[in-house]
C-alpha positions as a Python dict, from the first residue, in 0.01 Angstrom:
ca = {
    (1, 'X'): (0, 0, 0),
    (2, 'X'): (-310, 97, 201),
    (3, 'X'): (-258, -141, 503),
    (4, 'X'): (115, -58, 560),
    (5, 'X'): (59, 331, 533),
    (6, 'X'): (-141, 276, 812),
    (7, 'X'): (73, 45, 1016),
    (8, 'X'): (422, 104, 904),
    (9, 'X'): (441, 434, 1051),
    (10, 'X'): (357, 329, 1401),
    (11, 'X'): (605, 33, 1376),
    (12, 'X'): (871, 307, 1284),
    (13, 'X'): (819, 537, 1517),
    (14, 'X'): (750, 328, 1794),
    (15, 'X'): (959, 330, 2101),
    (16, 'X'): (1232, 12, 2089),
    (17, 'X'): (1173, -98, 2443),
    (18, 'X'): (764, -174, 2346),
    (19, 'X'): (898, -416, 2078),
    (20, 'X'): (1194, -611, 2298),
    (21, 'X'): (1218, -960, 2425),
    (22, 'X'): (1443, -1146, 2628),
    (23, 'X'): (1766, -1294, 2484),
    (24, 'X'): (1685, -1675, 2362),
    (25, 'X'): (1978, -1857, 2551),
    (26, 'X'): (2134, -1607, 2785),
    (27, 'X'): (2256, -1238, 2826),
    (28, 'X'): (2662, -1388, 2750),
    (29, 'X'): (2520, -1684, 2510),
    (30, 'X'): (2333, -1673, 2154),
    (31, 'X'): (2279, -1943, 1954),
    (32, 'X'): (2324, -1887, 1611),
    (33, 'X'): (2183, -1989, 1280),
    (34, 'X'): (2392, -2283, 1245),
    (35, 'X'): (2299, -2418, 1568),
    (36, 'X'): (2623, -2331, 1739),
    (37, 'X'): (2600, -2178, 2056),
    (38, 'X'): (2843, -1848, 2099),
    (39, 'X'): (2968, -1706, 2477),
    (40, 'X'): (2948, -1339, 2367),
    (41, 'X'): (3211, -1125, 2579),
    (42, 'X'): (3064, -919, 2905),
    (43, 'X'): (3264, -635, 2670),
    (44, 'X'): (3232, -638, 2242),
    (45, 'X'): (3443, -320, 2141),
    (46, 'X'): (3553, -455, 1818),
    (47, 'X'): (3381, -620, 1608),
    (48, 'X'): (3450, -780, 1243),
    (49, 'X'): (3191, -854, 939),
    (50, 'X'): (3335, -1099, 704),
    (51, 'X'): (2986, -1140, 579),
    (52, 'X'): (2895, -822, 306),
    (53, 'X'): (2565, -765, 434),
    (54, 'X'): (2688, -740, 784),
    (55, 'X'): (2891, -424, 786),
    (56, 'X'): (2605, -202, 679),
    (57, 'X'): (2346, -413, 916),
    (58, 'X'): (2626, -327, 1214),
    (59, 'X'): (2603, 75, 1158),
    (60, 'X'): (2215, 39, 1158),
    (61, 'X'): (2202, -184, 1467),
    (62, 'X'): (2477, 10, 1682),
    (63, 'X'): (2372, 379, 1559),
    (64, 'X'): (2773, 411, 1384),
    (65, 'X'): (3077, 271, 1288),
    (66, 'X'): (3278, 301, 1636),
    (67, 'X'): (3296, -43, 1715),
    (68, 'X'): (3330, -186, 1351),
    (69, 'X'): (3676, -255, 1277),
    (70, 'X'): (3723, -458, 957),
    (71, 'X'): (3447, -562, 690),
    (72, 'X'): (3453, -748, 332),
    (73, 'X'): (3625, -548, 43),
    (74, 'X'): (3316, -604, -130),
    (75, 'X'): (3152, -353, 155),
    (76, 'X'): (3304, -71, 4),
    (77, 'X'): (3047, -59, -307),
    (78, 'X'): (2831, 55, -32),
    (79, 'X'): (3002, 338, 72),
    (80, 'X'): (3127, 463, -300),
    (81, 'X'): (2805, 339, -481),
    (82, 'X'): (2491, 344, -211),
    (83, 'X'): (2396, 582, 78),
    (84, 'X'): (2675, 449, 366),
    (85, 'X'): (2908, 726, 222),
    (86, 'X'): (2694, 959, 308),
    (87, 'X'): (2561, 829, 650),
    (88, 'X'): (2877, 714, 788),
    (89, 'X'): (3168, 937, 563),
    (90, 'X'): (3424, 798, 835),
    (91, 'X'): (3371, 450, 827),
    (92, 'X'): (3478, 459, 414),
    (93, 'X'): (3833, 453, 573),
    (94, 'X'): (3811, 92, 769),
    (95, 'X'): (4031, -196, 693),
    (96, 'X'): (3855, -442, 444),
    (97, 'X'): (4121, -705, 411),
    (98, 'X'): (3976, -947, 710),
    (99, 'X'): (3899, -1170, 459),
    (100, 'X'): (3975, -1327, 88),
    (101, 'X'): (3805, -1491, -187),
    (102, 'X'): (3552, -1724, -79),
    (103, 'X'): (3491, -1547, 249),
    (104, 'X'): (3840, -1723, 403),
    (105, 'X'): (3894, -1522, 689),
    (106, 'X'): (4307, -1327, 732),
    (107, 'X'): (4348, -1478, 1043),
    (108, 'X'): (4619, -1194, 1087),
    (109, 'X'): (4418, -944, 1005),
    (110, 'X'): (4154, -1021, 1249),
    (111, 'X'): (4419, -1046, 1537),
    (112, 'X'): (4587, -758, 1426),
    (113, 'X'): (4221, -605, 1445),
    (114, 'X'): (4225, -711, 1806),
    (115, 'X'): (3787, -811, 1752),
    (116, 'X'): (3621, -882, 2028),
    (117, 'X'): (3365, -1107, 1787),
    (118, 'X'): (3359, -1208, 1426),
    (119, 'X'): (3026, -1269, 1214),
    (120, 'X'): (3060, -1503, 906),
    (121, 'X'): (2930, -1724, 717),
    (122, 'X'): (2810, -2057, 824),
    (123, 'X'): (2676, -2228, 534),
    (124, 'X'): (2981, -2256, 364),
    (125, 'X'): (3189, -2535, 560),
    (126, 'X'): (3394, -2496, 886),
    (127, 'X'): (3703, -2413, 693),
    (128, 'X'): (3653, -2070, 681),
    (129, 'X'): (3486, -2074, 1032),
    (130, 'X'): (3778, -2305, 1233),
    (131, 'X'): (4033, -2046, 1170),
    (132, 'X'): (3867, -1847, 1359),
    (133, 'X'): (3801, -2013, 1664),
    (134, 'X'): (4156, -2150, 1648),
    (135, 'X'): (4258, -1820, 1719),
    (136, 'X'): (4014, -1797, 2048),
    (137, 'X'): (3762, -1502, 1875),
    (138, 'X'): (3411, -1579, 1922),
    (139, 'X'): (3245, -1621, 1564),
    (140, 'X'): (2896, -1585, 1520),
    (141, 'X'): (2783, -1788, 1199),
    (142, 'X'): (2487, -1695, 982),
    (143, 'X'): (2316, -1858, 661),
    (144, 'X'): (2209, -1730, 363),
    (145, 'X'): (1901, -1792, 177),
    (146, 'X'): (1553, -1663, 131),
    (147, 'X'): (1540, -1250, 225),
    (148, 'X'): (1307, -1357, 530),
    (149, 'X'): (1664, -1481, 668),
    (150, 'X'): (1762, -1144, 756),
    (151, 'X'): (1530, -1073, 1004),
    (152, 'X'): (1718, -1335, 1230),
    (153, 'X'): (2059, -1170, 1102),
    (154, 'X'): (1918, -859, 1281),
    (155, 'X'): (1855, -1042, 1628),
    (156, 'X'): (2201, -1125, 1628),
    (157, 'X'): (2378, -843, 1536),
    (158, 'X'): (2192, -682, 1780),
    (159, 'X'): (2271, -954, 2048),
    (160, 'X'): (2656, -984, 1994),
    (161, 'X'): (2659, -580, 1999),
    (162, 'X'): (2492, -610, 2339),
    (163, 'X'): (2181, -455, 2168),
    (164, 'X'): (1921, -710, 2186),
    (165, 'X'): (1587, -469, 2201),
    (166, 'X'): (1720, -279, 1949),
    (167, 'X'): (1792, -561, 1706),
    (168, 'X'): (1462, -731, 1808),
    (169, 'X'): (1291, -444, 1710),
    (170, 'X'): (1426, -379, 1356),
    (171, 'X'): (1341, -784, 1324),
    (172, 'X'): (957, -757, 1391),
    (173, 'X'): (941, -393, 1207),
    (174, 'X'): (1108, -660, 891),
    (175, 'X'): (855, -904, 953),
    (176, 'X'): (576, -682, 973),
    (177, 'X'): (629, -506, 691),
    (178, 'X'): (724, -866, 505),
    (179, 'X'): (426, -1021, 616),
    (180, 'X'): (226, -713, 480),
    (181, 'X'): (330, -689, 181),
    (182, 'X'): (320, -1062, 101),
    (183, 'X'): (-85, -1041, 181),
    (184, 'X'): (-126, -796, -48),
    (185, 'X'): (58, -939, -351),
    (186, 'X'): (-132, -1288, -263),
    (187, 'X'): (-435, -1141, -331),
    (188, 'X'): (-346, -1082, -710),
    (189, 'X'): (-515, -1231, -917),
    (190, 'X'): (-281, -1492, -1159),
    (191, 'X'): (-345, -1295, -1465),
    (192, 'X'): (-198, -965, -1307),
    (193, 'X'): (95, -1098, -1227),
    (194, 'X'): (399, -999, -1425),
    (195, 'X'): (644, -1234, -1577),
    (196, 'X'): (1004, -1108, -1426),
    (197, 'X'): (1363, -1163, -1508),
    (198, 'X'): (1637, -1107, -1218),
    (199, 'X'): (1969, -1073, -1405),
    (200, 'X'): (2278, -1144, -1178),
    (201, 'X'): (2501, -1068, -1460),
    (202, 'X'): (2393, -858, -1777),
    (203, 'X'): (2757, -757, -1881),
    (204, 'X'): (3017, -1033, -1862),
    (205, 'X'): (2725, -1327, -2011),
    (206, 'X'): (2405, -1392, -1861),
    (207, 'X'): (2283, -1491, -1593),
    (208, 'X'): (1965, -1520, -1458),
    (209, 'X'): (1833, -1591, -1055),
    (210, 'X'): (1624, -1908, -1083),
    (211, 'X'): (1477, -2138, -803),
    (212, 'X'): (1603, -2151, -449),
    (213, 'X'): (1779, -1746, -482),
    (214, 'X'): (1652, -1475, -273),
    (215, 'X'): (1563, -1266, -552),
    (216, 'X'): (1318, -1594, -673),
    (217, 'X'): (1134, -1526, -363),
    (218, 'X'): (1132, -1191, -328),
    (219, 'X'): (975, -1195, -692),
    (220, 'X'): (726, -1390, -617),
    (221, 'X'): (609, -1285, -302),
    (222, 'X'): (591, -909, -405),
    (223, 'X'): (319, -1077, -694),
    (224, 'X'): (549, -1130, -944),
    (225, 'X'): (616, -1485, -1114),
    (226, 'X'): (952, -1562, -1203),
    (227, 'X'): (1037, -1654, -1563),
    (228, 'X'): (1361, -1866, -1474),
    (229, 'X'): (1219, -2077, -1161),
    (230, 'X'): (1267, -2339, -1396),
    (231, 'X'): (1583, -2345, -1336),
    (232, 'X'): (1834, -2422, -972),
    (233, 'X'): (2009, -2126, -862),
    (234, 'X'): (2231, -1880, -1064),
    (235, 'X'): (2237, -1969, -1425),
    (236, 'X'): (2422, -1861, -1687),
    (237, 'X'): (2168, -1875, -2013),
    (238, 'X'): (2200, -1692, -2356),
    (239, 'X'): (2002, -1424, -2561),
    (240, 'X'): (1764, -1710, -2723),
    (241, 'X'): (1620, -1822, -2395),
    (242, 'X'): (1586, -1471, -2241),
    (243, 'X'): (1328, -1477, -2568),
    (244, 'X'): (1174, -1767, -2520),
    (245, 'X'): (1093, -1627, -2152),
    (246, 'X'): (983, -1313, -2281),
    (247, 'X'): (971, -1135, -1967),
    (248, 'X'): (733, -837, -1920),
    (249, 'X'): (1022, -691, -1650),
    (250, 'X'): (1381, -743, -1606),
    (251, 'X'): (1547, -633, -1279),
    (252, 'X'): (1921, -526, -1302),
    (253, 'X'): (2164, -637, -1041),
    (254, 'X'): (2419, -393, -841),
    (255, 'X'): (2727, -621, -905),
    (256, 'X'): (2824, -447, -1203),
    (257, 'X'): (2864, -73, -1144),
    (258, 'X'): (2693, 131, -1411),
    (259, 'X'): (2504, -122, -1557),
    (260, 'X'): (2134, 38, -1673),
    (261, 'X'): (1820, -32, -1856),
    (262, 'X'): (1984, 185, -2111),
    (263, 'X'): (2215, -86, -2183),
    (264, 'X'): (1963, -337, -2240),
    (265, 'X'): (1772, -98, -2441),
    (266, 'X'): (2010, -56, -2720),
    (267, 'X'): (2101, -399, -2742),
    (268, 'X'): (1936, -521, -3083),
    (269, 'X'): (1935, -886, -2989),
    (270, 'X'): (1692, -795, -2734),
    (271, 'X'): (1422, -612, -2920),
    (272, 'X'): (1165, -866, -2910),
    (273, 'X'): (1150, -890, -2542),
    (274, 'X'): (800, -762, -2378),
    (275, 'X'): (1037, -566, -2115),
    (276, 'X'): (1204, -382, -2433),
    (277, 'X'): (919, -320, -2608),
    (278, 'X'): (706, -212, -2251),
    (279, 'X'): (988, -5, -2123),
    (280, 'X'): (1008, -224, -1790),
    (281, 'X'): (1369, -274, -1728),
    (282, 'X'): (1446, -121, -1381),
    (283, 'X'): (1801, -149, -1195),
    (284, 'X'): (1742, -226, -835),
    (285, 'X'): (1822, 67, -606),
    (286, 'X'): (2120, 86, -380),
    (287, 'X'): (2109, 200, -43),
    (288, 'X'): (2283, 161, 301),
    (289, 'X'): (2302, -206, 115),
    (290, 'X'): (2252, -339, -221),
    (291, 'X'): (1878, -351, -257),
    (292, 'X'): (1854, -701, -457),
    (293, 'X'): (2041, -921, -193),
    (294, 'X'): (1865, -983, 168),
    (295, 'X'): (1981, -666, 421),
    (296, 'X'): (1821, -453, 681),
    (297, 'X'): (1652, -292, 394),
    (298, 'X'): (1445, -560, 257),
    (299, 'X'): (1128, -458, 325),
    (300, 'X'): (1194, -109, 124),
    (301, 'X'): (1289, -361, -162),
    (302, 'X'): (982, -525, -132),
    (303, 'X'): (770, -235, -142),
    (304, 'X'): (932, -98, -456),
    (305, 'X'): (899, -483, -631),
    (306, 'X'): (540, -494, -553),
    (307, 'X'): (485, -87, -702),
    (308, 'X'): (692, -212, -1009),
    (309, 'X'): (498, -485, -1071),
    (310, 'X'): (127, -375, -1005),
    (311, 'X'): (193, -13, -1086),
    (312, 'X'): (-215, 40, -1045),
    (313, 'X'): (-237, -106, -728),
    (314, 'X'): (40, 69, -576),
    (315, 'X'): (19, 250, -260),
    (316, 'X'): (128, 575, -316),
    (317, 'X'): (388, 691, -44),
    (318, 'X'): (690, 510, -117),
    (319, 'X'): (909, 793, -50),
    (320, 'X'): (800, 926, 262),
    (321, 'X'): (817, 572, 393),
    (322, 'X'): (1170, 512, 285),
    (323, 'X'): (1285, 830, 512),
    (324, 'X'): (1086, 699, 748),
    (325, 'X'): (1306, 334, 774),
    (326, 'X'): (1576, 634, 739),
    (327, 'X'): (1526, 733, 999),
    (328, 'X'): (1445, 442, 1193),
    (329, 'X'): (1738, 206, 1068),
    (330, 'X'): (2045, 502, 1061),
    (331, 'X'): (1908, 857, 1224),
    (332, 'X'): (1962, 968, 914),
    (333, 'X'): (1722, 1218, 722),
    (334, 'X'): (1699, 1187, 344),
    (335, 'X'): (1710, 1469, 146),
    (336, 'X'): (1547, 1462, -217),
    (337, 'X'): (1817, 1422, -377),
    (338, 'X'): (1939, 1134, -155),
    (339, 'X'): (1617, 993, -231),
    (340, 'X'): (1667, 1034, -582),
    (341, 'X'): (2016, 866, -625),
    (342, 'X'): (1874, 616, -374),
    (343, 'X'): (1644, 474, -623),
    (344, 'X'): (1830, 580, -943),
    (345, 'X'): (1535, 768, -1102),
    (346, 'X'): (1829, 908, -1373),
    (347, 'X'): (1878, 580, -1446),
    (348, 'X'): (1537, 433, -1454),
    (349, 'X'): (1369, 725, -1507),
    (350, 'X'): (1315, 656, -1907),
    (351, 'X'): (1123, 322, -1869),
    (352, 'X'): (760, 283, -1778),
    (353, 'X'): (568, 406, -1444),
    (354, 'X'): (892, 460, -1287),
    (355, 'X'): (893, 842, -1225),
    (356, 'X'): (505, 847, -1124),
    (357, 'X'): (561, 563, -891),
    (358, 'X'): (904, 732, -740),
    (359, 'X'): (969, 1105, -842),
    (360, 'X'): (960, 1304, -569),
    (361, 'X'): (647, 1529, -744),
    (362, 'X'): (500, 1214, -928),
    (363, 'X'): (513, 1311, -1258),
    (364, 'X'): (689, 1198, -1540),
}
């Protein structure tokens, strides 16, 4: 997009100490996003992410793995399925059992993990926060919601790591870039903006992200309008309504490994869809995090939504400013390939405007 190839850039490669501010509370207190204010230790050396996103967000924050010592099991998709493999080969090897289904924390674990400070959820009731502070670790809690949440995730990781310019500056480089790309797209006209599917499950039934999800916002403010809003949250729904939606795009999820527009392509029930017919089924890449949920790397998701969607309009550039945020968010250089597996272009390669948009020569 015109206006971010000129501004990204110098967000990216500006110096972190132009973009700090000064801790909220104090240099030993944060307040988090539950409202809870958290005495951070004058010495964090281990830390745990019970939360998925977290783990990932930790390594780009702190520059590593050093001081991570225990992360969700779902974390691992990110090292066997994304990028963090690559950036961080070590860190494939860390304990992920700090916590069980529903995000209950293994109070052993975390002991045995001697953390110096937890993250987890907050949104999801003090039972799997009290544990926690029964056992006298710090927890800093954080809510989930709209991608724009994320940016505040970043202030805080970077505050409880004793990193507070660094973290402040990835959160205004995700704003800017956010607030960027949401002018553009809101200067679409109504009639040029696609009808999109998000499917959270394509595999095991389906179901589609309606009103109130992440991916409904991120949809709409990358110019898209979302065929389910009409429903409240994740919703299972069959083939018959998927018709009478009749999206123009469906975006794949990356909670079922392998799943690809090729699967959707050869399923007869699905023929009449616009998105068959067009070719615009695209599975959502996976990088140092899962591209469809909110992360550090939200803004790259945004960018690719909004060349998806208004493939004429789209800046050209894409993949010179995702090594960019590379380098920025891990000191990490992409090569090609990396790029390529990045945004699955041998998976998504076959449907419409996706190797123009995001081969590395532009053609198809």
């Amino acid at each position: 997009m015109r206006g971010l190839t000129s501004g990204w850039p110098a967000l990216l490669l500006a110096p972190l100490f132009l973009l700090s501010t000064a801790p909220a509370v104090s240099a030993t207190e944060v307040e988090d996003q539950t409202g809870r204010r958290v005495a951070i230790p004058a010495r964090v050396e281990r830390v745990a992410a019970i939360p998925i996103p977290i783990a990932s967000m930790v390594m780009a924050v702190d520059g590593g793995a050093s001081r991570l010592v225990g992360m969700h099991a779902a974390s691992r998709a990110d090292f066997e399925l994304g990028m963090l493999g690559r950036m961080f080969p070590d860190a494939a090897r860390m304990p992920a059992q700090i916590a069980g289904e529903g995000f209950v924390p293994n109070v052993e674990a975390l002991a045995a993990a001697k953390a110096d400070l937890v993250f987890q959820w907050g949104d999801r009731g003090d039972d799997i926060v009290r544990p926690i502070r029964d056992i006298g670790l710090p927890v800093i809690t954080l809510r989930y919601g709209d991608s724009s949440v994320a940016a505040g995730w970043l202030r805080l990781v970077g505050a409880g790591l004793g990193k507070a310019e660094r973290g402040e500056s990835l959160a205004r480089w995700f704003e800017t870039t956010r607030e960027a790309i949401a002018k553009r797209a809101a200067a679409m006209p109504a009639a040029e903006r696609p009808r999109v599917l998000y499917l959270q499950r394509a595999r095991s039934g389906l179901r589609a992200a309606g009103k109130g999800t992440s991916m409904d916002g991120d949809i709409r403010l990358a110019g898209g309008v979302n065929v389910a809003a009409g429903v409240a949250g994740f919703a299972q729904v069959d083939v018959e309504q998927l018709l009478a939606w009749d999206p123009q795009i469906v975006l794949l999820n990356n909670f079922e490994p392998g799943l690809a527009p090729a699967d959707l392509y050869a399923d007869v029930r699905l023929r009449g869809l616009a998105a068959v017919r067009e070719r615009r089924i695209y599975s959502y890449p996976h990088g140092g995090f899962r591209w469809d949920p909110p992360s550090q790397e939200t803004p790259l998701t945004l960018d690719w939504l909004f060349s998806l969607f208004h493939p004429q309009r789209a800046e050209p550039g894409v993949r010179p400013r995702i090594a960019e945020a590379y380098r920025m968010l891990y000191d990490y250089r992409l090569s090609e390939r990396d790029t390529d597996d990045l945004l699955k272009l041998d998976a998504n390669g076959a449907s419409a405007h996706y190797r123009v948009l995001f081969g590395a020569g532009g053609k198809p």
